[in-house]
MIDOSE-1310 file (N, C-alpha, C; in nm, 2 decimals, decimal comma, always signed):
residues 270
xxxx	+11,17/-1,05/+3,32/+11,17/-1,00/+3,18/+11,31/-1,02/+3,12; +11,32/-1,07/+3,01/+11,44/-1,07/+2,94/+11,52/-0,96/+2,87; +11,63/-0,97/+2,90/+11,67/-0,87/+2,79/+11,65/-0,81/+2,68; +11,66/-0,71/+2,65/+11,57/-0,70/+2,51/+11,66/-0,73/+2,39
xxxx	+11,60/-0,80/+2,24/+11,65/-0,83/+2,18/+11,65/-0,73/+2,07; +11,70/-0,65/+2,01/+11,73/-0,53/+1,92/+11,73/-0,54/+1,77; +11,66/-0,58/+1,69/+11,72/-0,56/+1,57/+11,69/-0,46/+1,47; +11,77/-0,36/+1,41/+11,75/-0,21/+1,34/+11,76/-0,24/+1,23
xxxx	+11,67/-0,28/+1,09/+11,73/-0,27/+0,98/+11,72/-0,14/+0,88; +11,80/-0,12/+0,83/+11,83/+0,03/+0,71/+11,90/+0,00/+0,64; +11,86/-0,01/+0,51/+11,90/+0,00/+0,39/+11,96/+0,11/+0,39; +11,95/+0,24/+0,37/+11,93/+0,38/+0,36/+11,96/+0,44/+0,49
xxxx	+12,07/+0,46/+0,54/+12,03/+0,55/+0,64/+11,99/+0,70/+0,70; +11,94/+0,69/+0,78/+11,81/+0,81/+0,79/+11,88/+0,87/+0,91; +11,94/+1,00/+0,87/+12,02/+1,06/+1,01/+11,91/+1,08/+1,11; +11,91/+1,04/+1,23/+11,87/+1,04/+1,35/+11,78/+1,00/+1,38
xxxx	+11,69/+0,87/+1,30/+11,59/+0,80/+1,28/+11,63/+0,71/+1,39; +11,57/+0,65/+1,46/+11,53/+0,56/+1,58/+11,68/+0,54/+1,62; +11,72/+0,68/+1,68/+11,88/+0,69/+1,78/+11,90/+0,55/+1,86; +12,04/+0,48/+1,88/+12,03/+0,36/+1,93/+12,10/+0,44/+2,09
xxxx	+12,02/+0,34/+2,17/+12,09/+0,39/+2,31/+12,17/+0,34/+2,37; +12,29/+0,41/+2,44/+12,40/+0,45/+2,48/+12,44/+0,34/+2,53; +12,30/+0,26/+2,60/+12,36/+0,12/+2,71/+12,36/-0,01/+2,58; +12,35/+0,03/+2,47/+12,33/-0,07/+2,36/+12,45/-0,21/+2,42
xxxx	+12,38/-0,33/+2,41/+12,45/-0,46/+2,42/+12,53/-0,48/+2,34; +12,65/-0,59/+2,34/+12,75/-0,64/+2,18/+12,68/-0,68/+2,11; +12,59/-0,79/+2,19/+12,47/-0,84/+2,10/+12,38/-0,77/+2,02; +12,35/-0,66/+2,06/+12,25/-0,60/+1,99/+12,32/-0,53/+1,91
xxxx	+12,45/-0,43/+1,91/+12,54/-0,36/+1,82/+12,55/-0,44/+1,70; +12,58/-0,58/+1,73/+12,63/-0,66/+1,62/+12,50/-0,69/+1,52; +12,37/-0,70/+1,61/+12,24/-0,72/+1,53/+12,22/-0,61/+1,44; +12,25/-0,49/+1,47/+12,25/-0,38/+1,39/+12,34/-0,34/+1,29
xxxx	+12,45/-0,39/+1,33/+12,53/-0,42/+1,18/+12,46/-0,52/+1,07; +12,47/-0,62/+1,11/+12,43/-0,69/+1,02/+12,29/-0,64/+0,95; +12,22/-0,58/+1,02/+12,05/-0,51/+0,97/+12,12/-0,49/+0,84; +12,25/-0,35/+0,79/+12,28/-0,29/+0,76/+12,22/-0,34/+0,57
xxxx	+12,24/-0,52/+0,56/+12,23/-0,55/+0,44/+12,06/-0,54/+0,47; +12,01/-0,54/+0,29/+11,89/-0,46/+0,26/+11,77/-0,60/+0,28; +11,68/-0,62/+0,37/+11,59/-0,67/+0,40/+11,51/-0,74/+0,28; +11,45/-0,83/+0,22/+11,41/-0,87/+0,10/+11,29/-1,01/+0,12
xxxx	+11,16/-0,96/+0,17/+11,01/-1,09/+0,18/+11,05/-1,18/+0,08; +11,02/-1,28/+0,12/+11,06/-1,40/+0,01/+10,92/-1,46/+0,06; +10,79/-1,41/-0,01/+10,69/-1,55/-0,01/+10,67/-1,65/-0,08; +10,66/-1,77/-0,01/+10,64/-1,91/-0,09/+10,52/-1,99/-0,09
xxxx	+10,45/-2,00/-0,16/+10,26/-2,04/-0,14/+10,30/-2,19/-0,24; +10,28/-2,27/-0,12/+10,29/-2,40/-0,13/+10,22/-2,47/-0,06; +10,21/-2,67/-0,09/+10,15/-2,72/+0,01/+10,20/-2,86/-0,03; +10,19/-2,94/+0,08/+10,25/-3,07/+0,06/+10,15/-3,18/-0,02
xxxx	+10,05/-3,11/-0,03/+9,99/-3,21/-0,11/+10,03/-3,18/-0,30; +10,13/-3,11/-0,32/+10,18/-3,07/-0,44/+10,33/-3,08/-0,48; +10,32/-3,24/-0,57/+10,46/-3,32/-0,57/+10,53/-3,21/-0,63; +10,54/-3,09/-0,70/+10,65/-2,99/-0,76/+10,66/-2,91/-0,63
xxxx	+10,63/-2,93/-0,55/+10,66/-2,79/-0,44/+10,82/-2,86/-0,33; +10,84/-2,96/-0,30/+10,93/-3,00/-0,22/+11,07/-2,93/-0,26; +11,08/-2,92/-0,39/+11,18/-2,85/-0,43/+11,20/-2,71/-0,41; +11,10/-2,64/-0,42/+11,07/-2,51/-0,34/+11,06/-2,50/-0,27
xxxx	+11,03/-2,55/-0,17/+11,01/-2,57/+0,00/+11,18/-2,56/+0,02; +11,27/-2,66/-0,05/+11,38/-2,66/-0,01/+11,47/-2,55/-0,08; +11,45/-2,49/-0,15/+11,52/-2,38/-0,23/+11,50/-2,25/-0,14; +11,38/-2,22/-0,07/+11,34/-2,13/+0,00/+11,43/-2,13/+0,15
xxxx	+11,47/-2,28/+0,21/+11,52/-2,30/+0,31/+11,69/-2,28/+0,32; +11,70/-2,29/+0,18/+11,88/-2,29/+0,17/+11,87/-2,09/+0,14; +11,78/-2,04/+0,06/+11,79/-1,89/+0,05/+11,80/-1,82/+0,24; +11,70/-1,87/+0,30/+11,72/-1,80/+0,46/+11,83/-1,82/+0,54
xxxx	+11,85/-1,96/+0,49/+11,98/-2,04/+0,63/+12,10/-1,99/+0,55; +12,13/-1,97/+0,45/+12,28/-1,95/+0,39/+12,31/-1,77/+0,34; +12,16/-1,73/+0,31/+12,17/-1,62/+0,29/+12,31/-1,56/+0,19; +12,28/-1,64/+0,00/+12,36/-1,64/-0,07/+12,36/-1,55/-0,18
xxxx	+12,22/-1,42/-0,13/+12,24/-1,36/-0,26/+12,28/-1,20/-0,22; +12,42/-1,19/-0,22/+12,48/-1,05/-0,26/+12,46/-0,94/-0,10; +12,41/-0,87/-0,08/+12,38/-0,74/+0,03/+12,27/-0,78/+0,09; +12,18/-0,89/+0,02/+12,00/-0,90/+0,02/+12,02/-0,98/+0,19
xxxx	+11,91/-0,96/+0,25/+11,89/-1,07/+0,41/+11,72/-1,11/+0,34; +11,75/-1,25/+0,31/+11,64/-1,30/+0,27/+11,50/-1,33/+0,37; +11,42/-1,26/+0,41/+11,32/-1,33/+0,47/+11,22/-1,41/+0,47; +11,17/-1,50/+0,48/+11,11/-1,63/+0,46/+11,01/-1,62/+0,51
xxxx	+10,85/-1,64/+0,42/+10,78/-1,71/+0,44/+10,70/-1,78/+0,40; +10,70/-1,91/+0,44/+10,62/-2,05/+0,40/+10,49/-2,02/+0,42; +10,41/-2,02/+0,33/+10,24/-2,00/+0,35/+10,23/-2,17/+0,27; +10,11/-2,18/+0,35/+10,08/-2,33/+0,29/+9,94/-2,29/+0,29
xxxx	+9,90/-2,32/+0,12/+9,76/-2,27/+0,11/+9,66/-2,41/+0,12; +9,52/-2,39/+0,13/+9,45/-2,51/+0,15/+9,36/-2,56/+0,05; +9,41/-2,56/-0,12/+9,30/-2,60/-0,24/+9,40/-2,71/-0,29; +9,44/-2,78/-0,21/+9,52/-2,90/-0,21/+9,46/-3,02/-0,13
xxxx	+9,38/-2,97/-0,01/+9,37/-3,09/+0,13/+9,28/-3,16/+0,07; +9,14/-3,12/-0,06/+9,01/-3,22/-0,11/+9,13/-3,37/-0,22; +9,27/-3,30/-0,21/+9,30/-3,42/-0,27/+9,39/-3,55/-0,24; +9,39/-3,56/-0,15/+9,41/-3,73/-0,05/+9,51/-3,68/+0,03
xxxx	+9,51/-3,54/+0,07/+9,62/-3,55/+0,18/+9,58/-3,36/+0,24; +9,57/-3,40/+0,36/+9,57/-3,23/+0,45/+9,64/-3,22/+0,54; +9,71/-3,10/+0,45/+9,82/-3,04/+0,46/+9,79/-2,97/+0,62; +9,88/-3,01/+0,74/+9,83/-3,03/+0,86/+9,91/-2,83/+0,89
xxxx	+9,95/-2,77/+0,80/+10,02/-2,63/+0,80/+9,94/-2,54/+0,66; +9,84/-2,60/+0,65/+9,76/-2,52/+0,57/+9,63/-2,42/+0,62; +9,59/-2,30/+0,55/+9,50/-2,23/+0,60/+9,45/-2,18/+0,48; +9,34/-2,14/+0,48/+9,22/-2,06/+0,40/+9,28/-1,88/+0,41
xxxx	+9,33/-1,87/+0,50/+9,42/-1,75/+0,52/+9,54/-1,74/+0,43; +9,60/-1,75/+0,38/+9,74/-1,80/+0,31/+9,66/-1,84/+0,19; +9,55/-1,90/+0,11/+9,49/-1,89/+0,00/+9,43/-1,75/-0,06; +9,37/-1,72/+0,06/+9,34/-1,57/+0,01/+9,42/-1,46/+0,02
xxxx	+9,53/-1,46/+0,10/+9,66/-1,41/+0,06/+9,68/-1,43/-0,10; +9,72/-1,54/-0,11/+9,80/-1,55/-0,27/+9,68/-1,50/-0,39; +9,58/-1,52/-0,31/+9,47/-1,45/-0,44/+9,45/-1,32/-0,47; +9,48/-1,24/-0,35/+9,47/-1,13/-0,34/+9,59/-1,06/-0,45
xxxx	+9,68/-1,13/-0,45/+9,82/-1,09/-0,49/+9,77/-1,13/-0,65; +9,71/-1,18/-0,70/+9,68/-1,22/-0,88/+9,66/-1,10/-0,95; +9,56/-1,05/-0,87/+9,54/-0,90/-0,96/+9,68/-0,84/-1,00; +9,74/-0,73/-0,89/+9,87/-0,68/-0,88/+9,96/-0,72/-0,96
xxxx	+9,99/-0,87/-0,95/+10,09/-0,92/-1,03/+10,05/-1,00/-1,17; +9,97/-0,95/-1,22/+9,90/-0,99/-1,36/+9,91/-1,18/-1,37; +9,88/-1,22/-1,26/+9,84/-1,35/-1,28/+9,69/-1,36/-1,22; +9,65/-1,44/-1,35/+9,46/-1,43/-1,24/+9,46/-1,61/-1,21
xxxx	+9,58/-1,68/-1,20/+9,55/-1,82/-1,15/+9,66/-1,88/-1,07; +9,64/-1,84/-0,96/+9,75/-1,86/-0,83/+9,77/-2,02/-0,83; +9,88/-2,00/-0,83/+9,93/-2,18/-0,86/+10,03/-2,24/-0,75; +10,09/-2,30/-0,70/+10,15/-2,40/-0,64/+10,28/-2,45/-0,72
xxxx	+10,39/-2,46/-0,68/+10,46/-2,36/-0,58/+10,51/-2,20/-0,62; +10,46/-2,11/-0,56/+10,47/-1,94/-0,63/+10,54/-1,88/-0,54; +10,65/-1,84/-0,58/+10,71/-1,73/-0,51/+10,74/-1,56/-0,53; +10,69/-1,49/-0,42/+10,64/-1,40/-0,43/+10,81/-1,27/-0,40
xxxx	+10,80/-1,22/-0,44/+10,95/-1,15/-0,41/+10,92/-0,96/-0,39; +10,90/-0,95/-0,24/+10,90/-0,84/-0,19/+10,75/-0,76/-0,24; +10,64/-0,86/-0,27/+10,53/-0,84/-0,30/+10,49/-0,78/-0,44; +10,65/-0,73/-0,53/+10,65/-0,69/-0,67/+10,66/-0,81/-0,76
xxxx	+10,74/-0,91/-0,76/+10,77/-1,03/-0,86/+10,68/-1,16/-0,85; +10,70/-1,24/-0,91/+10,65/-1,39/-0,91/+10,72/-1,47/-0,98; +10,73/-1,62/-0,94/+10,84/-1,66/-1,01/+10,77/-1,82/-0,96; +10,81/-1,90/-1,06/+10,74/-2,02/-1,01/+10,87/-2,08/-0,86
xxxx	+10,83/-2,15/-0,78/+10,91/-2,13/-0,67/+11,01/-2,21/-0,70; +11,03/-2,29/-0,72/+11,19/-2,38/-0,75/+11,29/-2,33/-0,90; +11,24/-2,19/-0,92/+11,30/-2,17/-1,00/+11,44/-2,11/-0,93; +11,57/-2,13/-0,90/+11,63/-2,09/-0,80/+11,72/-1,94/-0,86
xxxx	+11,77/-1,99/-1,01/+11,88/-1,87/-1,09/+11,75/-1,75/-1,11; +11,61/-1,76/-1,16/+11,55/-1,65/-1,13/+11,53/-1,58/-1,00; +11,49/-1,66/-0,93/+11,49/-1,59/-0,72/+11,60/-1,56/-0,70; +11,71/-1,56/-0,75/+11,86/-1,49/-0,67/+11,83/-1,38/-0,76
xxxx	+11,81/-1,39/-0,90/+11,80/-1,27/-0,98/+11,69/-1,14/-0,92; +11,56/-1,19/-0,87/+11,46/-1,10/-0,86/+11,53/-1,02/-0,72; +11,54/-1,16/-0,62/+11,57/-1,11/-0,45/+11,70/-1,02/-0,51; +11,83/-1,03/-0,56/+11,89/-0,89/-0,61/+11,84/-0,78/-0,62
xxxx	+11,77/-0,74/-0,70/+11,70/-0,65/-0,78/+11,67/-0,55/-0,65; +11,56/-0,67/-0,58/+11,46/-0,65/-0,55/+11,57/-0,55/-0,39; +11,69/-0,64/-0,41/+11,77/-0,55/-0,25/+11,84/-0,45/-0,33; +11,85/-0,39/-0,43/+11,87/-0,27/-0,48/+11,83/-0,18/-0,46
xxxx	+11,67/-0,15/-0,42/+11,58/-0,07/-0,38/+11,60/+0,00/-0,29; +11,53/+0,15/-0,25/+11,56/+0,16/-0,14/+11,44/+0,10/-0,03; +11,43/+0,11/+0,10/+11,38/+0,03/+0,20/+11,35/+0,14/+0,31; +11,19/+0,14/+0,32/+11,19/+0,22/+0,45/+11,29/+0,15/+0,56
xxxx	+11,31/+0,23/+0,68/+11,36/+0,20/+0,83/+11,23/+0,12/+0,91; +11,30/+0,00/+0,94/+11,17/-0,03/+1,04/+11,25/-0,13/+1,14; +11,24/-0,11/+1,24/+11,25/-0,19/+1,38/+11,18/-0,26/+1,41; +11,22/-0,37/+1,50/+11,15/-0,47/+1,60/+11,20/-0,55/+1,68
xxxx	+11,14/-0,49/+1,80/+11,18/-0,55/+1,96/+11,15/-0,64/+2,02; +11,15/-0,75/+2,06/+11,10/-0,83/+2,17/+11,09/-0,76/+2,31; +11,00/-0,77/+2,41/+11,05/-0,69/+2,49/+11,02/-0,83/+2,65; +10,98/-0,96/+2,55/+10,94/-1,07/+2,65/+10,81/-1,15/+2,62
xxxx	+10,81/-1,22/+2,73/+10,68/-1,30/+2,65/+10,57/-1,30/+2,82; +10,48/-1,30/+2,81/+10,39/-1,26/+2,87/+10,33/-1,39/+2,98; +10,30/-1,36/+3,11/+10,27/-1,48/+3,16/+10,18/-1,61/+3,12; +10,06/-1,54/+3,03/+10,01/-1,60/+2,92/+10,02/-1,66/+2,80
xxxx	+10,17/-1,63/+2,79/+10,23/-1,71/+2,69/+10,22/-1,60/+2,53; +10,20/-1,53/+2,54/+10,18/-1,37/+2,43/+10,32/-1,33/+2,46; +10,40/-1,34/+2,30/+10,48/-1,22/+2,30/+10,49/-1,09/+2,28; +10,56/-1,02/+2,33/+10,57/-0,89/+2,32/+10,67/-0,80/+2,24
xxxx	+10,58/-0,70/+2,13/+10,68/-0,64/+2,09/+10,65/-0,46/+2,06; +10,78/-0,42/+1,99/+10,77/-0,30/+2,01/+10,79/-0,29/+1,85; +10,72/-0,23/+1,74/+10,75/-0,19/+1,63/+10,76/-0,06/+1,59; +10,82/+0,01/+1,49/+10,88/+0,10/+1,46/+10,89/+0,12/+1,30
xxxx	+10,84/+0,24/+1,25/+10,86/+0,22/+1,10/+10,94/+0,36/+1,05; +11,01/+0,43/+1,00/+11,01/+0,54/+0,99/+10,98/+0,60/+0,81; +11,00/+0,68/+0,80/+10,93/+0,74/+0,68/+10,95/+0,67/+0,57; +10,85/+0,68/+0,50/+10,82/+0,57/+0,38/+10,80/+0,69/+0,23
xxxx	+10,93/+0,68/+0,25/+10,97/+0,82/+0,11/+10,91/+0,73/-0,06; +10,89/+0,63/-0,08/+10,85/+0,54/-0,19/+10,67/+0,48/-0,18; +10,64/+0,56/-0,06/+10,51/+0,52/-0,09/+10,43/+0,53/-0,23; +10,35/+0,45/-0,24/+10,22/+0,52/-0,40/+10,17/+0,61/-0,38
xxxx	+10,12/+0,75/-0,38/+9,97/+0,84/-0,37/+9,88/+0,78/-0,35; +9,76/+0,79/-0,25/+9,64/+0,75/-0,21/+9,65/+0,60/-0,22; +9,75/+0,52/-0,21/+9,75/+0,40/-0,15/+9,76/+0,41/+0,01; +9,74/+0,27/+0,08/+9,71/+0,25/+0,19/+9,83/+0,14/+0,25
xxxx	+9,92/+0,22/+0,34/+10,03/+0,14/+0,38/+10,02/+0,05/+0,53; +9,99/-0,09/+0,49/+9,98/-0,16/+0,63/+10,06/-0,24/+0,67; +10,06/-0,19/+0,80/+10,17/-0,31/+0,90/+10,13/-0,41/+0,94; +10,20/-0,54/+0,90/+10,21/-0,67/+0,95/+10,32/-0,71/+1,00
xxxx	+10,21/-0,83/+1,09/+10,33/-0,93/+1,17/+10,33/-1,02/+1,19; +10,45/-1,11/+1,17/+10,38/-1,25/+1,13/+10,53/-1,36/+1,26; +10,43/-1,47/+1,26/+10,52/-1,57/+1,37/+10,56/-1,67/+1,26; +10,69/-1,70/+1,21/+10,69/-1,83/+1,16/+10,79/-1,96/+1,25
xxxx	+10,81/-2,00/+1,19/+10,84/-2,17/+1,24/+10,98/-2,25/+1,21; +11,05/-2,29/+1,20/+11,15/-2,40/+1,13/+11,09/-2,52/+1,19; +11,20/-2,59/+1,14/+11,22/-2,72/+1,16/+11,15/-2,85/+1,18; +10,97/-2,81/+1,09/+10,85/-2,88/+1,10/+10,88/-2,98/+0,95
xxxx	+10,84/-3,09/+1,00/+10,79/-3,20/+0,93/+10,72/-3,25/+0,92; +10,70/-3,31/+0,79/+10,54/-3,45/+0,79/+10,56/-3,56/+0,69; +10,55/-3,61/+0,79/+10,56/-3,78/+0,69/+10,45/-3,83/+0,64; +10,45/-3,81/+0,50/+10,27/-3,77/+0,44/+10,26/-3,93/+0,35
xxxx	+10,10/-3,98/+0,39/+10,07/-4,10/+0,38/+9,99/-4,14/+0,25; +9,91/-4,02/+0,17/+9,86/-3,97/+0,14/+9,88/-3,90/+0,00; +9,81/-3,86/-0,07/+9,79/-3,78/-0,21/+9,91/-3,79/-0,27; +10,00/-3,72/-0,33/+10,12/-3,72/-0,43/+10,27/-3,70/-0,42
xxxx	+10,22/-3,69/-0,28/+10,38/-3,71/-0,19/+10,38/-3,80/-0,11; +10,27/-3,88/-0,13/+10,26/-4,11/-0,05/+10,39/-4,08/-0,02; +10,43/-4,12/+0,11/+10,58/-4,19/+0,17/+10,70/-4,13/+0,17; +10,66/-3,99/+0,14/+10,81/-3,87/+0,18/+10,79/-3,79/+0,32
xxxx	+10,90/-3,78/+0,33/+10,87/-3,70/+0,49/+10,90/-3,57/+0,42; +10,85/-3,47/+0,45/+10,83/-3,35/+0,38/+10,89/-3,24/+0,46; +11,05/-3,15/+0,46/+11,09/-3,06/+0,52/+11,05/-2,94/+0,52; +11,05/-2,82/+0,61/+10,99/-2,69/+0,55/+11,11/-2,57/+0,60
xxxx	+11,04/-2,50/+0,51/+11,12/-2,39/+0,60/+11,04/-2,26/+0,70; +11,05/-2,13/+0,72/+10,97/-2,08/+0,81/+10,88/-2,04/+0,74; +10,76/-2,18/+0,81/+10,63/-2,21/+0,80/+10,55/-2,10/+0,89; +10,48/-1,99/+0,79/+10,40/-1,91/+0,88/+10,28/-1,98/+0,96
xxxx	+10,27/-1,88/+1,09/+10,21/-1,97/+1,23/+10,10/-1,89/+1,22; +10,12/-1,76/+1,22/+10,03/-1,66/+1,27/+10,09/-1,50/+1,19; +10,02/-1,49/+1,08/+9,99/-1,31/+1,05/+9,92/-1,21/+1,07; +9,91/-1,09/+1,15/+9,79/-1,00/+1,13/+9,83/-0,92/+1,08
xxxx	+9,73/-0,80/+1,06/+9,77/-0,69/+1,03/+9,74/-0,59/+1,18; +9,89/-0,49/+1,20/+9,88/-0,43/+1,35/+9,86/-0,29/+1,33; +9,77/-0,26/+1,19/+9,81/-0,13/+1,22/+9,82/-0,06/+1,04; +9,85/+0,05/+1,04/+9,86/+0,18/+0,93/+10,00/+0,22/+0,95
xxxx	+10,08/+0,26/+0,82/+10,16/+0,36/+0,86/+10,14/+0,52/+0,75; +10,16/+0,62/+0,81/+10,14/+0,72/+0,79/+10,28/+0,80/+0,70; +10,27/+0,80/+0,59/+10,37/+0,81/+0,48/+10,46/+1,00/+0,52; +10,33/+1,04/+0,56/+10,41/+1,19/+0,57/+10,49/+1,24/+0,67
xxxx	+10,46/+1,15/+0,76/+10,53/+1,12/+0,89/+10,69/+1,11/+0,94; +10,79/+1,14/+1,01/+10,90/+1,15/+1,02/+10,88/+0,95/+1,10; +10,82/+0,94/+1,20/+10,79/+0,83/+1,24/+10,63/+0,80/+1,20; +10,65/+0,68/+1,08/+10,51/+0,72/+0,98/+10,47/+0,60/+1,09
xxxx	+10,49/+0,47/+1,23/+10,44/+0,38/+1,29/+10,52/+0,38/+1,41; +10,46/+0,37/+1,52/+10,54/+0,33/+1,62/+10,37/+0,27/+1,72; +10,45/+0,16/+1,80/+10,30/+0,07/+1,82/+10,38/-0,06/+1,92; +10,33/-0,07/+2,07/+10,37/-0,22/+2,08/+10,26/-0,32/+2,08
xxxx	+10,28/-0,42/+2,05/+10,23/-0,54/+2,05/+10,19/-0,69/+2,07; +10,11/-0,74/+2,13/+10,11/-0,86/+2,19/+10,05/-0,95/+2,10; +10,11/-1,07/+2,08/+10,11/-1,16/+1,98/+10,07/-1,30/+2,05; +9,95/-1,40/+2,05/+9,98/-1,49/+2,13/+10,04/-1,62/+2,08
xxxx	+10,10/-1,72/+2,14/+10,18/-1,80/+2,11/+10,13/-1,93/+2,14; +10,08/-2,04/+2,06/+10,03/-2,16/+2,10/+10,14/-2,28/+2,16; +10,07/-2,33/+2,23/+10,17/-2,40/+2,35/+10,31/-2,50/+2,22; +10,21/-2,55/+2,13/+10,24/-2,65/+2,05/+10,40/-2,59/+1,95
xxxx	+10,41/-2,44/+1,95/+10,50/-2,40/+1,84/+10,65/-2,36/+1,97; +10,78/-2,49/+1,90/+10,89/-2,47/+1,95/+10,95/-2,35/+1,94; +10,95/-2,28/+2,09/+11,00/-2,15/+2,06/+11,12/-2,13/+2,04; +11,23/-2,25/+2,03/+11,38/-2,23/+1,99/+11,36/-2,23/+1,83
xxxx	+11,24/-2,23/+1,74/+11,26/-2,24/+1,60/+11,19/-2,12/+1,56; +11,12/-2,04/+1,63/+11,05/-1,89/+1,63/+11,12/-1,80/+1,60; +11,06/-1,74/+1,48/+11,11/-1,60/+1,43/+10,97/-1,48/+1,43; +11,01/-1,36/+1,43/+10,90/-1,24/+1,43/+10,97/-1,15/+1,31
xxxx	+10,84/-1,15/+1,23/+10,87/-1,08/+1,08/+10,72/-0,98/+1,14; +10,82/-0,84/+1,08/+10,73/-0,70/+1,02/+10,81/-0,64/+0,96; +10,63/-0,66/+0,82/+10,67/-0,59/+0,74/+10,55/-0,44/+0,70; +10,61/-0,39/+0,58/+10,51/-0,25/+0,58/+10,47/-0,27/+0,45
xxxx	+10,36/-0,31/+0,39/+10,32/-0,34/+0,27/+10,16/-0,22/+0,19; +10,19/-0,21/+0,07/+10,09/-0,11/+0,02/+9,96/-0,25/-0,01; +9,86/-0,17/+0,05/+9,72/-0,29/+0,03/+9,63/-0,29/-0,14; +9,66/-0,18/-0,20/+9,66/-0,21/-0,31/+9,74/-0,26/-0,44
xxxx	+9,91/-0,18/-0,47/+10,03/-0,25/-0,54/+10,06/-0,39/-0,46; +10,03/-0,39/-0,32/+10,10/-0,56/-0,27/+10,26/-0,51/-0,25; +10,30/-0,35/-0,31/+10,44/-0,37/-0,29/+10,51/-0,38/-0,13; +10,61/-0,44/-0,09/+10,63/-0,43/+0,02/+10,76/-0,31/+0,05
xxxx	+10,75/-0,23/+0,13/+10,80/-0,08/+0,16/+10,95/-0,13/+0,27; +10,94/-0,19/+0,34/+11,05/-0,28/+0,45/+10,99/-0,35/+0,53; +11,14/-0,40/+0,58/+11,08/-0,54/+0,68/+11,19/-0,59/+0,77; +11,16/-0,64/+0,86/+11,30/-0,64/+0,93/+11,21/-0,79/+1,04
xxxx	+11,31/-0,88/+1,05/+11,30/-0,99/+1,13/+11,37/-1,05/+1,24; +11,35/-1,12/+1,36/+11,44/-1,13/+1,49/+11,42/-1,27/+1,52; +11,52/-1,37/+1,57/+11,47/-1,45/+1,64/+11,42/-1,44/+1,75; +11,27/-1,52/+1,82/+11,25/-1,49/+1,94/+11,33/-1,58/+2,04
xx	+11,32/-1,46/+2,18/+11,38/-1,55/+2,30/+11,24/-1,68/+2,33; +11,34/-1,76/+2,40/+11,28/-1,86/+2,45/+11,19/-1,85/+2,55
C-alpha cells in the first residue's frame, strides 16, 4: 500500500473541520498549503471534430499547468461531447455522457443551445471557450466565493487495478433550500493526442488537456451536517489510461442550480 497522498482544500477555514494528523508528511503539509488557494471547476465541452475548439483545448491547458489567475487553483475538465463524430471524424475521447452533461447545464444557465467550444466556470458561468480575458475574469470572481471544505485521499490502487479513495465534504453553509447536493468523481487524463484524418481538423495533431476518463456520481451531501459527506471509494481504472498523467477530481454540485459548492483535486500515485 502506498503512502497516502493528502490533499485538504479550504477556502474558508473551518476551526476543527477534518483535524490533520500529527504524523502528517512534508509532502502532504505542503499539499495543504497550497489547498489554501480557492479551488475553481473549469469545464470545457469540446470535440475535435470542431475547427474553433483547438484554441480552447489549449487555453484550458495553459489555465491548469500555469495556474495564472490570482488565489483561484484552476481545475480542469475536458469533456468531449459526441454530436460532432456523424461529421467525418470520431472523436476517439468522446461520449454521449459529456453531451448530456452540457445539456443538462442549458436550462440553469439560460442557454437552450449547447454549442462547441463552452466553458463552463464552477457550474454558474459560460463563456465561449477560447475566450481567454473573460475565463480569467469569471475563474476570479468565481475564487472569491466562499467554498465548502472538501478532501481527498488516495489510499492505493487495488489488485484489480481500482483506485482507492477516501472523500470528505464538510458543511455546505451556501447551499440552495430544497436543492439536492451531489458528490462527484471524476478520473481525467493529460497528455492525449490525435492525429485526426478526417472532418475539419484533416491533418492536425490535436493536443488536450485533462481529458475526462470516467465521472460518477458517489453519493449526497447533507447541508445541515457538521460533516455533510464522508464515504470511501473504489474507482476502476482501464489498463489503457497512463497513470503518470492521472488526476482525481471531487467535486460537490447542486443537481438543480448546476452550482458547484467545492472541489478539490490530487495527482494519482502510480
Amino acid at each position: 500500500m502506498r503512502t497516502l497522498i493528502v490533499v485538504f482544500v479550504f477556502a474558508v477555514f473551518v476551526l476543527g473541520a477534518f483535524a490533520l494528523s500529527s504524523h502528517r508528511s512534508p509532502q502532504a503539509a505542503q499539499s495543504v498549503q497550497a489547498g489554501m488557494r480557492a479551488p475553481v471547476v473549469v469545464e470545457l465541452f469540446t470535440s475535435e471534430g470542431c475547427s474553433s475548439c483547438p484554441p480552447a483545448d489549449a487555453l484550458l491547458a495553459r489555465l491548469a499547468e500555469q495556474q495564472p489567475v490570482g488565489n483561484a487553483e484552476v481545475i480542469a475538465l475536458e469533456e468531449h461531447v459526441d454530436y460532432w463524430n456523424d461529421l467525418g471524424w470520431m472523436d476517439p475521447f468522446s461520449s454521449r455522457e459529456w453531451t448530456t452533461r452540457q445539456n443538462v447545464y442549458a436550462g440553469p444557465l439560460g442557454n437552450g443551445n449547447p454549442y462547441t467550444p463552452q466553458m463552463v466556470i464552477d457550474g454558474k458561468k459560460e463563456l465561449v471557450g477560447s475566450d481567454a480575458g473573460k475565463a480569467r475574469q469569471l475563474i476570479q470572481q468565481a475564487a472569491g466565493e466562499e467554498k465548502a471544505p472538501v478532501s481527498l485521499t488516495q489510499s492505493g490502487t487495488a489488485k484489480s487495478g481500482a483506485a482507492e479513495f477516501s472523500v470528505k465534504v464538510g458543511p455546505l453553509t451556501r447551499a440552495t433550500k430544497g436543492d439536492t447536493v451531489e458528490v462527484w468523481l471524476a478520473v481525467t487524463e493529460t497528455a492525449l493526442h490525435s492525429a485526426v484524418t478526417r472532418g475539419e481538423n484533416a491533418g492536425e495533431d490535436l493536443h488536450h488537456a485533462a481529458v475526462v476518463r470516467t465521472m460518477q456520481r458517489i453519493g449526497e451531501a447533507k447541508s445541515a451536517n457538521e460533516s455533510a459527506y464522508a464515504n470511501d471509494v473504489s474507482v476502476p481504472l482501464k489498463p489503457e489510461w497512463k497513470r503518470e498523467n492521472l488526476k482525481a477530481v471531487v467535486f460537490v454540485q447542486e443537481k438543480k442550480s448546476r452550482r458547484i459548492l467545492g472541489s478539490a483535486e490530487i495527482r494519482m500515485a502510480e
